[in-house]
C-alpha positions in Angstrom: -35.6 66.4 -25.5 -34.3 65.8 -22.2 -36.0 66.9 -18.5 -33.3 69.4 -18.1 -35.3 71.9 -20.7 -36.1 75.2 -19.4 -38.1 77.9 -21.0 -35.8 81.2 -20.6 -38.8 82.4 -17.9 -41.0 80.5 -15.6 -44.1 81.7 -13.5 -45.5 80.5 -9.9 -47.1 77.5 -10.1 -50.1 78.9 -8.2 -50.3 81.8 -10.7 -50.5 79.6 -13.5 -53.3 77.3 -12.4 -55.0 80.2 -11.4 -54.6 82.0 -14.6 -55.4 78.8 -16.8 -58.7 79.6 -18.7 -60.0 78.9 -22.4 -58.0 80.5 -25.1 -59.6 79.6 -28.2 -58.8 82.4 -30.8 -55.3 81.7 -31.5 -53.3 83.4 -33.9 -51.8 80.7 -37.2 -48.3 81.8 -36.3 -45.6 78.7 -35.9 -45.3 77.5 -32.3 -41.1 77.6 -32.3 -39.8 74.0 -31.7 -38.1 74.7 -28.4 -41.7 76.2 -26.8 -43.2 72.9 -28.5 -40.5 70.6 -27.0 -40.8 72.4 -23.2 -44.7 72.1 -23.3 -44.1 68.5 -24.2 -41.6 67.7 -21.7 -44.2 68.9 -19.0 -47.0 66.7 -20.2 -43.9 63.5 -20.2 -44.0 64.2 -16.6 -47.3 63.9 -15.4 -48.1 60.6 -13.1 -50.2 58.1 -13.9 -51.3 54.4 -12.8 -48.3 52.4 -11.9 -46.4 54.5 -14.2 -47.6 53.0 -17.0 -48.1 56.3 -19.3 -50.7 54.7 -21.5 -51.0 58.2 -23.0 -49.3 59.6 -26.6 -49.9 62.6 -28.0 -49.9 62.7 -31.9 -48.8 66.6 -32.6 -50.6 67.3 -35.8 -48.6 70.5 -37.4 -49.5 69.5 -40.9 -51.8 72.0 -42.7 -53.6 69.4 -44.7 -54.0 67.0 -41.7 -55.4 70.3 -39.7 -57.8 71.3 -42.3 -59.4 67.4 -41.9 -59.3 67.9 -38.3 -60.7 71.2 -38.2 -63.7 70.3 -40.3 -64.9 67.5 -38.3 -64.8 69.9 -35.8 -66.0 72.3 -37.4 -69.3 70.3 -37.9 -69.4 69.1 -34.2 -69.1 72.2 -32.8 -72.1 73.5 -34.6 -74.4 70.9 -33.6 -73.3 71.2 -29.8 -73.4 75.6 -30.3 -76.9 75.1 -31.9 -77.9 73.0 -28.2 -76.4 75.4 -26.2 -77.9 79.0 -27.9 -81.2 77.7 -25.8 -79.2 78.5 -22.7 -78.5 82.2 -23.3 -82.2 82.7 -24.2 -82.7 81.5 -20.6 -80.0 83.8 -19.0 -80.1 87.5 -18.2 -77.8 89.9 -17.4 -74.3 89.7 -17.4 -74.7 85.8 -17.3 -76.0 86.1 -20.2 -73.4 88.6 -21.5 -70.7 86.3 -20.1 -72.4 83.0 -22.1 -72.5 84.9 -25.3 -68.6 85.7 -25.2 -67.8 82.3 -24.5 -70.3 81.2 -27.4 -68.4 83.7 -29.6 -65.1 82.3 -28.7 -66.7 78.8 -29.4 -67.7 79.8 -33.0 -64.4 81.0 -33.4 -62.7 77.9 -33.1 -65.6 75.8 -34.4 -64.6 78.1 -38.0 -60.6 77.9 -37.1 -59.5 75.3 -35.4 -57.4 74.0 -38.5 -56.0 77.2 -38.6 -53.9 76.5 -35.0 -50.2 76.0 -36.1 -50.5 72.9 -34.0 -53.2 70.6 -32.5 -52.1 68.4 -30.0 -54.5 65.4 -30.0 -54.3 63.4 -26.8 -54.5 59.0 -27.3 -55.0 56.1 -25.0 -54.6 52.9 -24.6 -57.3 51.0 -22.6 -55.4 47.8 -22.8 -52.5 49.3 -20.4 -54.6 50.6 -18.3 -56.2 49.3 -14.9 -59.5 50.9 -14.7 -60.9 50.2 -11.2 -64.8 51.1 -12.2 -65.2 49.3 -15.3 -67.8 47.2 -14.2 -69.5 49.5 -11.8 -72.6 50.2 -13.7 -72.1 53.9 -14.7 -69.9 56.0 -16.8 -66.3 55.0 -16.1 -64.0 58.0 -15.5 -60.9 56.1 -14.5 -59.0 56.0 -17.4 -58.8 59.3 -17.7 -56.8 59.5 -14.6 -53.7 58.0 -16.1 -54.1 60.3 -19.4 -55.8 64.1 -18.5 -52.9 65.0 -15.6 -50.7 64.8 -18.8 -53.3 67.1 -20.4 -53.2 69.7 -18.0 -49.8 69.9 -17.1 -49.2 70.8 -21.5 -51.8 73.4 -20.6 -49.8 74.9 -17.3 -46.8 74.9 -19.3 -48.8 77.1 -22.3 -49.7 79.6 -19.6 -46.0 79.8 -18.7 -44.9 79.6 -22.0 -47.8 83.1 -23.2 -49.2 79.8 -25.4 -53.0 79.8 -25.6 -54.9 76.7 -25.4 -58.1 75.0 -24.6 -58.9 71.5 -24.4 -62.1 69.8 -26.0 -63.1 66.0 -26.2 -66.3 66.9 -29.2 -63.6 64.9 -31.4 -64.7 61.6 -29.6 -67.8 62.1 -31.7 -65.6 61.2 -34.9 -63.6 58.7 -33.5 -63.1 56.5 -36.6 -62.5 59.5 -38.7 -60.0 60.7 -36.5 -58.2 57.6 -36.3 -58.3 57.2 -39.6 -56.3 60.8 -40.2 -54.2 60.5 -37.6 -53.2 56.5 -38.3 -53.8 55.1 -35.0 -53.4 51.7 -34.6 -56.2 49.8 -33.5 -55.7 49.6 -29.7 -55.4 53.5 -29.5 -58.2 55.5 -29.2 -58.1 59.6 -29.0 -59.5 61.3 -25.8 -59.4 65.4 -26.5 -57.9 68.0 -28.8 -55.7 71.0 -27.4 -55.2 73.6 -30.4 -52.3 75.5 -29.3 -50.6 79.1 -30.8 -49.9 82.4 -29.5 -53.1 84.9 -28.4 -55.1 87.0 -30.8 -55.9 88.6 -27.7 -55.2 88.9 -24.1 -54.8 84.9 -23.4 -54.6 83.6 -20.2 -55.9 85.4 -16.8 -58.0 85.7 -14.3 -60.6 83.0 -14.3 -64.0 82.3 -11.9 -64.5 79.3 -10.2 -66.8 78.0 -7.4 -65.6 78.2 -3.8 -63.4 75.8 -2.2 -66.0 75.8 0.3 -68.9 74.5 -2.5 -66.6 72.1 -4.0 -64.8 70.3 -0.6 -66.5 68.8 2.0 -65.1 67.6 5.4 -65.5 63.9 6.3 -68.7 63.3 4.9 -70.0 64.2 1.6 -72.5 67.4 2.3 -70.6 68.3 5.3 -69.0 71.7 5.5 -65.5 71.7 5.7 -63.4 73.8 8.6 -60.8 75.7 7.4 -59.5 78.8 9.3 
């Protein structure tokens, strides 16, 4: 693989991050190697702390090793869907119409996610990494910093490349069954799953998100920001 590979096509940037959304019913089709090889390539060049890529991913395109996979998640999922049906009692509408779809998309890839040709499980190395809020008294999110742009420029690249995706960390919840399929050595730990293969459906579009103006402030947190 080298950083001269090109996929025959390529989108705007700004259409792809705007198109980026959950794909989660994915069809068992092979992923060809030269699609695999360009979404990799993109992920190779993310940035992260003094260049350090503590990051690897562990492409799992085995059907046995999937099937493992897919069961533990399989058995997350349903514990986290089972928490969440409480929501859509508590909805109405089409927020509520909206929540069940993305529920129904969540069962579907708590029942196939070892069906995806590949699942690209992300690892990290905390021992390479310099995580400034260690000791800070709350959840560190640091880390992360040197190992999700990696993440989500594979995902940019799926959009380009008509690949569906989605990325979900309920996997953490079996770490030492994970490590123990995938053979990680004891320093590396695994941060998320991507399940990857062409669309069932539509794939990637048009997604809602908040406002610039609700998420940025100017100067002070709280402050609006002034923008013409």
């Amino acid at each position: 693989m080298t950083a001269t590979t090109k996929a025959a096509t390529s989108i705007p940037l700004y259409q792809a991050m705007s198109t980026l959304r959950a794909v989660r019913r994915l069809k068992p089709d092979p992923v060809p190697d030269d699609v695999l090889k360009r979404i990799l390539q993109a992920a190779a060049w993310a940035p992260s702390g003094g260049n350090t890529q503590p990051w690897r991913i562990v492409a799992v395109r085995d059907a046995r090793l999937r099937s493992q996979i897919g069961d533990l998640y399989r058995r997350q999922w349903q514990k986290y869907a089972q928490a969440s049906r409480g929501k859509l009692e508590r909805l109405q509408g089409e927020s509520q119409e909206k929540y069940r779809r993305i529920l129904a998309a969540g069962d579907y890839l708590g029942d196939n996610m070892g069906s995806a040709p590949v699942l690209l499980v992300a690892c990290f190395n905390p021992s390479i990494m310099a995580i400034t809020d260690a000791d800070l008294g709350r959840p560190s999110v640091v880390g992360g910093g040197s190992v999700y742009p990696a993440m989500e420029n594979l995902m940019l690249a799926c959009v380009n490349e008509g690949i569906g995706c989605t990325l979900t960390t309920l996997l953490c919840f079996e770490e030492e069954a994970m490590k123990e399929i995938l053979a990680l050595p004891e320093q590396w730990h695994s941060c998320g799953v991507i399940p990857i293969g062409y669309p069932q459906g539509k794939g990637h579009g048009p997604i809602t998100r908040a406002a610039v103006e609700t998420l940025v402030f100017e100067d002070t947190f709280g402050q609006s920001l002034s923008l013409d």
